[in-house]
MISE-39715 format. One record per residue (C-alpha): z, y, x; residue number from 1. Coordinates in nm, 3 decimals, padded with zeros to 5 digits, always signed. Layout:
N
<node pz="Z" py="Y" px="X" voke="NUM"/>
...
END
This chain:
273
<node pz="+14.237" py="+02.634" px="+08.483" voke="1"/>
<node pz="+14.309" py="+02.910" px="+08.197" voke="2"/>
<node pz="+14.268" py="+03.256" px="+08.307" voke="3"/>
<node pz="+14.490" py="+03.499" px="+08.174" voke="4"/>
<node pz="+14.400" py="+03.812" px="+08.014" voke="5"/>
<node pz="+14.439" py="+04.100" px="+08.173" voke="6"/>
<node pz="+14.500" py="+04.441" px="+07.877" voke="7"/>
<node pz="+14.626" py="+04.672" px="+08.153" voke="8"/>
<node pz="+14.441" py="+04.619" px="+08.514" voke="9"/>
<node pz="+14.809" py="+04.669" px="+08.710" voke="10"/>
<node pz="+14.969" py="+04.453" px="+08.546" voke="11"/>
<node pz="+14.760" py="+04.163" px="+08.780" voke="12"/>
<node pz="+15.001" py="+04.253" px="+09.040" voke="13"/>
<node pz="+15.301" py="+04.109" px="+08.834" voke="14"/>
<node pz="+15.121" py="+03.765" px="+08.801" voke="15"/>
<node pz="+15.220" py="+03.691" px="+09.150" voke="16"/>
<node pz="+15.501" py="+03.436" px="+09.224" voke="17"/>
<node pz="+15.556" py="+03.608" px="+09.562" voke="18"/>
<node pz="+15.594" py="+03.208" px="+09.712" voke="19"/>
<node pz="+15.351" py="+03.352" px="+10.059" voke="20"/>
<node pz="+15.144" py="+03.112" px="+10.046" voke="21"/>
<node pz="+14.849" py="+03.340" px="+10.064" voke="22"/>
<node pz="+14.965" py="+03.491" px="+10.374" voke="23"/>
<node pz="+15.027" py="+03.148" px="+10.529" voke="24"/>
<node pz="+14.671" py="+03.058" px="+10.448" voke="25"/>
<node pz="+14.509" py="+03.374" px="+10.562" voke="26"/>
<node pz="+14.326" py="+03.412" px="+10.880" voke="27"/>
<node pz="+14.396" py="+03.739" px="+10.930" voke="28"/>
<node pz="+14.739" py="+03.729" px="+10.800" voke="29"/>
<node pz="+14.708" py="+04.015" px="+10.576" voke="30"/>
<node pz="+15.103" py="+04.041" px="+10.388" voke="31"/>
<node pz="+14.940" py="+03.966" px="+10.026" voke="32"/>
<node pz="+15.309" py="+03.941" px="+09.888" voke="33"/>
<node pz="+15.484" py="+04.299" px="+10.088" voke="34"/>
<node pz="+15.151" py="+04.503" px="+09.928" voke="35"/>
<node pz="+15.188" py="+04.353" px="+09.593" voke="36"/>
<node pz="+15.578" py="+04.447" px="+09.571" voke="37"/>
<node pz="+15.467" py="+04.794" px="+09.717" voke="38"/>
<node pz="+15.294" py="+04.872" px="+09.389" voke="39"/>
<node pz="+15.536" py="+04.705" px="+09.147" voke="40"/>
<node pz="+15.736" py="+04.992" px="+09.280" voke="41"/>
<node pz="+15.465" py="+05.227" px="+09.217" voke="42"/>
<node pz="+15.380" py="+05.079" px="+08.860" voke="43"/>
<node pz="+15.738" py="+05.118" px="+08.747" voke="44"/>
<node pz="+15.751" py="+05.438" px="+08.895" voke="45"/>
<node pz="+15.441" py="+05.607" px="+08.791" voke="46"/>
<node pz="+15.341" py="+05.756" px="+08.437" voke="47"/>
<node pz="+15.707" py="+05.802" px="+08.329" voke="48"/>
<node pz="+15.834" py="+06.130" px="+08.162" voke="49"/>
<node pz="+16.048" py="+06.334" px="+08.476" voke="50"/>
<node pz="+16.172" py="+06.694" px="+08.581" voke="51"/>
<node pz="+15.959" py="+06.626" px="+08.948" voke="52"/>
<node pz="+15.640" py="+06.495" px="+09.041" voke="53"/>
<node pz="+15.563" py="+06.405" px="+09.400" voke="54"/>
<node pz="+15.181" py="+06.431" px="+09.490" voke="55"/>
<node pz="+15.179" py="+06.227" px="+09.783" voke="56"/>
<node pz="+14.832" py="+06.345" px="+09.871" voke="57"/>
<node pz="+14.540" py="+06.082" px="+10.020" voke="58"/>
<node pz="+14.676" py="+06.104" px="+10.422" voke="59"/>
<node pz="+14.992" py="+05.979" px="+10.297" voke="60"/>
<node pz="+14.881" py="+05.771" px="+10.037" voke="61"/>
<node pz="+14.637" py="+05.579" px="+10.255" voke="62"/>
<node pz="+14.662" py="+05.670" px="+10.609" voke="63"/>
<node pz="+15.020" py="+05.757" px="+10.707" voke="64"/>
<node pz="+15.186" py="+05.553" px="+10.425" voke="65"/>
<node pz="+15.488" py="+05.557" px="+10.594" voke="66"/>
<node pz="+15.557" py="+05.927" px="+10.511" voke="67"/>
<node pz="+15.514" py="+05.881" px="+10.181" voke="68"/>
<node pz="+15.763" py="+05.559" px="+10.139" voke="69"/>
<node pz="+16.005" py="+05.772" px="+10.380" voke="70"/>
<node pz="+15.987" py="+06.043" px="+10.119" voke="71"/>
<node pz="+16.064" py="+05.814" px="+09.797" voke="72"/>
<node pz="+16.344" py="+05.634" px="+10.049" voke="73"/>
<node pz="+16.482" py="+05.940" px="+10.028" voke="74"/>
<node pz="+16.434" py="+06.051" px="+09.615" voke="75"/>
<node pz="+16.542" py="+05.762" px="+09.533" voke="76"/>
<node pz="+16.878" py="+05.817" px="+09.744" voke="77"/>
<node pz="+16.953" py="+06.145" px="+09.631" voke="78"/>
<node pz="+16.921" py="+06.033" px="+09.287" voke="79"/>
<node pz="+16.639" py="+06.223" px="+09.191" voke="80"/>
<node pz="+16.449" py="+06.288" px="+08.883" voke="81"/>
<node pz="+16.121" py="+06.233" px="+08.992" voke="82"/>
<node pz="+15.769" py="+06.019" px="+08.903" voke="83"/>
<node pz="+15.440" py="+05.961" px="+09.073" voke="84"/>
<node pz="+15.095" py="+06.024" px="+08.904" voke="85"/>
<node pz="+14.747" py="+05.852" px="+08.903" voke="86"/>
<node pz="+14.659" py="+06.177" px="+09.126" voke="87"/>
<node pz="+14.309" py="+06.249" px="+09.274" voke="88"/>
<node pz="+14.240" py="+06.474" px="+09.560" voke="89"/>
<node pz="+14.421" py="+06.772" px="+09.540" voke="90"/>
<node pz="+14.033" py="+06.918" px="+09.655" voke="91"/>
<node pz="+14.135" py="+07.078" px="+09.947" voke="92"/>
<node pz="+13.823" py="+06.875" px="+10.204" voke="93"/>
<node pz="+13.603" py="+07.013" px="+09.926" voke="94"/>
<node pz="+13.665" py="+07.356" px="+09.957" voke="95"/>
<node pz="+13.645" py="+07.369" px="+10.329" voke="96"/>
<node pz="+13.278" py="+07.302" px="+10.269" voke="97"/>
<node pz="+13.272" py="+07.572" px="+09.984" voke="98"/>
<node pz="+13.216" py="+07.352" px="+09.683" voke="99"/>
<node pz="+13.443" py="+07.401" px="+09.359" voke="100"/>
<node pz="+13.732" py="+07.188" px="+09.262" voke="101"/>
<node pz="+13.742" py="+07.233" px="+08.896" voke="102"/>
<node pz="+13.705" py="+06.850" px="+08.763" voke="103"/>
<node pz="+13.965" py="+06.759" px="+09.012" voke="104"/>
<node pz="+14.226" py="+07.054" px="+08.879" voke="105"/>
<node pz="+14.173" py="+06.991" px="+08.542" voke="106"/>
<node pz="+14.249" py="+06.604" px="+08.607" voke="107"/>
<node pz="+14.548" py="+06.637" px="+08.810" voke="108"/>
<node pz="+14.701" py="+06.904" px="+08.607" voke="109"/>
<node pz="+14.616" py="+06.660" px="+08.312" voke="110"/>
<node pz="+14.829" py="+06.417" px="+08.436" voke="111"/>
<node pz="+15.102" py="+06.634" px="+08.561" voke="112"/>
<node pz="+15.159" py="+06.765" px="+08.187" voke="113"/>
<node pz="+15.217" py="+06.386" px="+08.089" voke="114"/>
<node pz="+15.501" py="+06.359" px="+08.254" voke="115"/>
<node pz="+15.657" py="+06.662" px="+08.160" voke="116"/>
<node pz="+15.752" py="+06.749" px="+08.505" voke="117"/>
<node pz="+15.791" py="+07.175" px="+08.557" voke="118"/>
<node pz="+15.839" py="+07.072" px="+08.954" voke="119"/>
<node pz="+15.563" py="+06.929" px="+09.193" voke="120"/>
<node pz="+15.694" py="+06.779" px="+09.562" voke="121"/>
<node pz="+15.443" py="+06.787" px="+09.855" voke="122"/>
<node pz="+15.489" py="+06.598" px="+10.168" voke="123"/>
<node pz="+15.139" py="+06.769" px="+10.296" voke="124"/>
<node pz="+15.127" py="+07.131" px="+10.318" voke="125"/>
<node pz="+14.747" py="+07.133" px="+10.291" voke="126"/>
<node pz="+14.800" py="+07.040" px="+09.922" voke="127"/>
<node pz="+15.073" py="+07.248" px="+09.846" voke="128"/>
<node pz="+14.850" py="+07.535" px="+09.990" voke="129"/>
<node pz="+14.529" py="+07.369" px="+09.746" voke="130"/>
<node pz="+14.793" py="+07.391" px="+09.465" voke="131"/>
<node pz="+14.970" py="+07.790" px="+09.529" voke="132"/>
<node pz="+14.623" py="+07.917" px="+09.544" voke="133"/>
<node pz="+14.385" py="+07.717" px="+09.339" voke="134"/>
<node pz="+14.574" py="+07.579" px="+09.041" voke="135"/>
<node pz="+14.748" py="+07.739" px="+08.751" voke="136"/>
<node pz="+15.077" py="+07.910" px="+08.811" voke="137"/>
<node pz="+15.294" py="+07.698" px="+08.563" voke="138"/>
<node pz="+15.489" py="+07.475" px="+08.770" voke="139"/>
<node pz="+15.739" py="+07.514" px="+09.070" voke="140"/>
<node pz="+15.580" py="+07.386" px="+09.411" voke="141"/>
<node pz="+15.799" py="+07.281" px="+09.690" voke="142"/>
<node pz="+15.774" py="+07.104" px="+10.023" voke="143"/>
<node pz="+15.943" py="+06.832" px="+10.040" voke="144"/>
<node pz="+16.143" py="+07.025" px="+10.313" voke="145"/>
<node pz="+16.300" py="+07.275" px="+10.137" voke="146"/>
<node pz="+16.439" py="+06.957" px="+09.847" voke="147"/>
<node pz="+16.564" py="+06.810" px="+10.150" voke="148"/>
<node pz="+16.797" py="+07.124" px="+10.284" voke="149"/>
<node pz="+16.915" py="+07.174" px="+09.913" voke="150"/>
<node pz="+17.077" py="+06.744" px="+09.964" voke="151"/>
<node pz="+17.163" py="+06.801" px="+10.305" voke="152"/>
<node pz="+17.318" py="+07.124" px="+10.264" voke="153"/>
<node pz="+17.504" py="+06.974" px="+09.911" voke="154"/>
<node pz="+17.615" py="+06.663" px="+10.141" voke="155"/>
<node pz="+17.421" py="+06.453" px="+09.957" voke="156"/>
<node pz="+17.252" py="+06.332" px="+10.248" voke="157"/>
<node pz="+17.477" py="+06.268" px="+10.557" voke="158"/>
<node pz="+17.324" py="+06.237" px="+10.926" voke="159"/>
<node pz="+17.440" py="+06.009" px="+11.168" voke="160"/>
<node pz="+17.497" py="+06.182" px="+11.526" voke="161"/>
<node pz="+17.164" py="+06.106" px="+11.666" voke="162"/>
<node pz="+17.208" py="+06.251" px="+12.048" voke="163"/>
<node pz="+16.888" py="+06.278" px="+12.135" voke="164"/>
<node pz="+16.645" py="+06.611" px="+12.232" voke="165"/>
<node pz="+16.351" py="+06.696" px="+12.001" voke="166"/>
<node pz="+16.104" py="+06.958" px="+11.922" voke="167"/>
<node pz="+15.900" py="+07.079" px="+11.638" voke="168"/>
<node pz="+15.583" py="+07.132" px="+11.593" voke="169"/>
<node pz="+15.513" py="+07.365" px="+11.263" voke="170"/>
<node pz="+15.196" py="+07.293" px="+11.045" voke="171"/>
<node pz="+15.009" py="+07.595" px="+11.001" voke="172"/>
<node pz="+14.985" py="+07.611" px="+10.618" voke="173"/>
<node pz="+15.349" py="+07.550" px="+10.598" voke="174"/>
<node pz="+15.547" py="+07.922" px="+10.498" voke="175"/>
<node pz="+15.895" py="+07.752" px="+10.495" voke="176"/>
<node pz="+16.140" py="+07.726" px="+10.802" voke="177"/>
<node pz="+16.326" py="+07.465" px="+10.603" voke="178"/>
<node pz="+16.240" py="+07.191" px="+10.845" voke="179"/>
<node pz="+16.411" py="+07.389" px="+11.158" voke="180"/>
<node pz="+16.711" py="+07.430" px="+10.886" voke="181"/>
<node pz="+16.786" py="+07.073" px="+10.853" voke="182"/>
<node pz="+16.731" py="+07.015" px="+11.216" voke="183"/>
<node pz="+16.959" py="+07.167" px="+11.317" voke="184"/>
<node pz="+17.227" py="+07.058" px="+11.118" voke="185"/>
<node pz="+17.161" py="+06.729" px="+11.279" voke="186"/>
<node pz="+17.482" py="+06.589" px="+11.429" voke="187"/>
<node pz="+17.457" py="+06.601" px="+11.855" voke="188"/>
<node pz="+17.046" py="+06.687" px="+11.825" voke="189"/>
<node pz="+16.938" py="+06.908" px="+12.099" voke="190"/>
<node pz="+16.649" py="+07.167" px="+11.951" voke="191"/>
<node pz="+16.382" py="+07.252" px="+12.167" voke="192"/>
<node pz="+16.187" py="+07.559" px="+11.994" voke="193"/>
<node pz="+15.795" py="+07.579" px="+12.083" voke="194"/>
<node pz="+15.599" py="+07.893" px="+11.960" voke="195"/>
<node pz="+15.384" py="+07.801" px="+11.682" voke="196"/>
<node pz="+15.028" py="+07.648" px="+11.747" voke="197"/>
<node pz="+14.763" py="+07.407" px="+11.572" voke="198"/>
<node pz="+14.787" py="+07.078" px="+11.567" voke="199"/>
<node pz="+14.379" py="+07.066" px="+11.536" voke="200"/>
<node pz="+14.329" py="+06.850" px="+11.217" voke="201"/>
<node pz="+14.258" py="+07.187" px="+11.018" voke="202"/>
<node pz="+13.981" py="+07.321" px="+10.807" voke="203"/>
<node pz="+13.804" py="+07.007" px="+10.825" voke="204"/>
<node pz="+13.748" py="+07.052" px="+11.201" voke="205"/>
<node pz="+13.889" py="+06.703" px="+11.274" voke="206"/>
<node pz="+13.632" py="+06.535" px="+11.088" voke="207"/>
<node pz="+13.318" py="+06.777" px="+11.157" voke="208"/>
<node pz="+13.402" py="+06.845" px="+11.520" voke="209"/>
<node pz="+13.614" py="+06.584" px="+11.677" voke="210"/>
<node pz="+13.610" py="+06.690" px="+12.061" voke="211"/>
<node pz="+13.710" py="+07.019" px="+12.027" voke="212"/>
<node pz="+13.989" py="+06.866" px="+11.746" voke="213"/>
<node pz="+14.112" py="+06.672" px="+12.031" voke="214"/>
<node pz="+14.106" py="+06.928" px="+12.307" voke="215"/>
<node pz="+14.330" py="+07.167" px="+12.056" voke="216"/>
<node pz="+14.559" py="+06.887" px="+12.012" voke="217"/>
<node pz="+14.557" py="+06.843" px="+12.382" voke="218"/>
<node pz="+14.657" py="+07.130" px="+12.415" voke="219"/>
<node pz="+14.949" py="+07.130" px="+12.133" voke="220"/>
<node pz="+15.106" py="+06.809" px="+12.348" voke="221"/>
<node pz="+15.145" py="+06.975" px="+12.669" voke="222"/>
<node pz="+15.334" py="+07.239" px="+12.483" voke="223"/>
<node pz="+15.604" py="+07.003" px="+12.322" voke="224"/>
<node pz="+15.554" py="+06.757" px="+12.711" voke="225"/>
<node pz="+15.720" py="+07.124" px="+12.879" voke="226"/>
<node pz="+16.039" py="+07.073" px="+12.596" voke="227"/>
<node pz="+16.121" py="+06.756" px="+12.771" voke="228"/>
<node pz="+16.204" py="+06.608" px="+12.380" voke="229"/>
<node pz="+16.207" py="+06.287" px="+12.361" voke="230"/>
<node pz="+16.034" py="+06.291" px="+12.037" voke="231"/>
<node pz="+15.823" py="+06.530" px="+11.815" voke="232"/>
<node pz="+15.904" py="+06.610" px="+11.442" voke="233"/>
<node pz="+15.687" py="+06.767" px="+11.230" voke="234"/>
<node pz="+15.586" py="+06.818" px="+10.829" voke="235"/>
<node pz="+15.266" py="+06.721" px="+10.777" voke="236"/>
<node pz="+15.050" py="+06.410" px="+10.806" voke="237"/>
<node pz="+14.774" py="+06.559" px="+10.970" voke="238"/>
<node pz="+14.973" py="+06.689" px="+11.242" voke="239"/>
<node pz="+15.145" py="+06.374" px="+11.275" voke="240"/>
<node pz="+14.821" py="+06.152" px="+11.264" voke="241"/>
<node pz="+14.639" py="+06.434" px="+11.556" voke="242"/>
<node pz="+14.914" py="+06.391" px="+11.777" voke="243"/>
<node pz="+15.038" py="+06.068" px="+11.794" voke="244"/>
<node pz="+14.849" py="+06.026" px="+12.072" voke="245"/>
<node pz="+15.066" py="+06.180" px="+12.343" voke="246"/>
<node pz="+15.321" py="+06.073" px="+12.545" voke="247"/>
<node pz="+15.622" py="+06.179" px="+12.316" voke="248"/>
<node pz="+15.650" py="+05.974" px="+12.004" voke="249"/>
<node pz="+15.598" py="+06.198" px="+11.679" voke="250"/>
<node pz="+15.752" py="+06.193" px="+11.380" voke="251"/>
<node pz="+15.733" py="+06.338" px="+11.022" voke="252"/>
<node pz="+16.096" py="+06.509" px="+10.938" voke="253"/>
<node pz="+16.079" py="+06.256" px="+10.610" voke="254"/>
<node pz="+16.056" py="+05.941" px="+10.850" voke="255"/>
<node pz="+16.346" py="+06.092" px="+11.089" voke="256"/>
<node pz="+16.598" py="+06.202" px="+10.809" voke="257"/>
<node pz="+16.546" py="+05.854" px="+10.653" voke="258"/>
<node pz="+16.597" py="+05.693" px="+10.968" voke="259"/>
<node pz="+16.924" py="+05.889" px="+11.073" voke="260"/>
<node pz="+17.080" py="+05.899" px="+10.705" voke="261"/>
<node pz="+17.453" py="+05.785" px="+10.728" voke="262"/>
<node pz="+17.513" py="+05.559" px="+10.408" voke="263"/>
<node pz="+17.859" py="+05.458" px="+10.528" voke="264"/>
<node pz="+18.042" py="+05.781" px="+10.396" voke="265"/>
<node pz="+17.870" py="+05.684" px="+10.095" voke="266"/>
<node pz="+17.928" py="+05.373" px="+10.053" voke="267"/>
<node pz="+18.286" py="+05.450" px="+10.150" voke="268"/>
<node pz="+18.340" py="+05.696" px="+09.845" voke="269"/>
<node pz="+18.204" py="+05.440" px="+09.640" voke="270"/>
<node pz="+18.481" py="+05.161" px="+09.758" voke="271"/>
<node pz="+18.789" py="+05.374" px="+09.739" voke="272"/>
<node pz="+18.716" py="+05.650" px="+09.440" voke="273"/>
END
């Protein structure tokens, strides 16, 4: 059998036929086809000259994936200008442990000025904090949040009436009260406020000291359990992934918006104007 050449590396992921077969002849079952036509999307997306980057940061880019596709779900819808990057580690696990980040800066910065973008989106505050105090000062650094309440507010975005309690829990290296904005515009969404507290994933705690990680997050849940909510939003993946295991299912505000966004007024506008 001839084997094709292969100039760019990604490009493999177009020579699939997408029939399944794989996945019907896989022990494990492991959806060959779904993660192939994930990063087609990315592939197109990435490297392209735009006014936004999003860095979606390694715990959403590996770990809480969903986040990050709830994000784009949500670019793309709003018709925004944006691209993704061949990022690295913003460097924020390495300075917990004191060690410099230059080689990472210089790298992600290097890409960054490819695409020409003068705004950077974070769904993780931890790398919007590495970024505000550790890289240059040329670009404009949102959450993802506060893009979000600039849609929702211009009606870009419409909510369905959701009719349900919830509470938030705020990530500690988050300094925007977007999140609680958008809330509570939320059509028939009962707000439960909680004073602010750690989730425990911080400062590399989770990963040097997992017990007393847990007990703080322990902690955290019985806080939002008193609320009575029947579900937890929050901002940031590491919250999200150091709660999730309570009794109250928790969410990351990208994942709930996307989830409650009301295309029929949309899609209405579209049929009649």
């Amino acid at each position: 059998m001839a084997k094709a050449s292969i100039i760019d590396p990604m490009e493999e992921v177009f020579y699939c036929t997408t029939c399944n077969l794989c996945r019907e002849n896989c022990p494990v079952e492991i959806p060959v086809k779904d993660i192939l036509l994930k990063q087609r999307r990315e592939y197109v997306k990435k490297e392209k000259k735009a006014r936004m980057v999003y860095f979606k940061g390694c715990m959403s880019t590996f770990r809480r994936e969903e986040i990050a596709q709830a994000a784009e779900d949500l670019l793309d819808k709003t018709g925004a200008d944006y691209t993704l990057i061949d990022e690295r580690c913003c460097g924020s696990p390495i300075l917990k442990t004191g060690s410099g980040i230059e080689e990472l800066i210089d790298y992600n910065i290097s890409r960054i000025e490819e695409s020409g973008a003068e705004t950077i989106l974070f769904t993780c505050p931890g790398c919007l904090d590495t970024f505000k105090n550790h890289y240059p000062e040329k670009y404009d650094l949102l959450h993802i949040s506060e893009y979000l309440k600039e849609e929702v507010d211009a009606g870009k975005i419409q909510l369905k009436e959701v009719g349900e309690t919830v509470t938030y829990h705020k990530p500690c290296h988050l300094r925007t009260d977007a999140p609680e904005e958008i809330i509570r515009k939320i059509p028939g969404t009962i707000y439960k406020e909680i004073k602010e507290g750690c989730c425990g994933a911080g400062g590399g705690v989770r990963s040097a000291y997992p017990e007393i990680s847990k007990v703080i997050a322990e902690e955290r849940l019985k806080v939002t359990k008193e609320t009575g909510a029947e579900t937890i939003l929050s901002a940031c993946p590491f919250c999200k992934d150091n709660l999730k295991e309570g009794e109250q299912p928790i969410k990351d505000l990208t994942e709930y918006l996307n989830e409650i966004r009301d295309d029929r007024i949309e899609l209405f506008i579209q049929f009649f104007f």
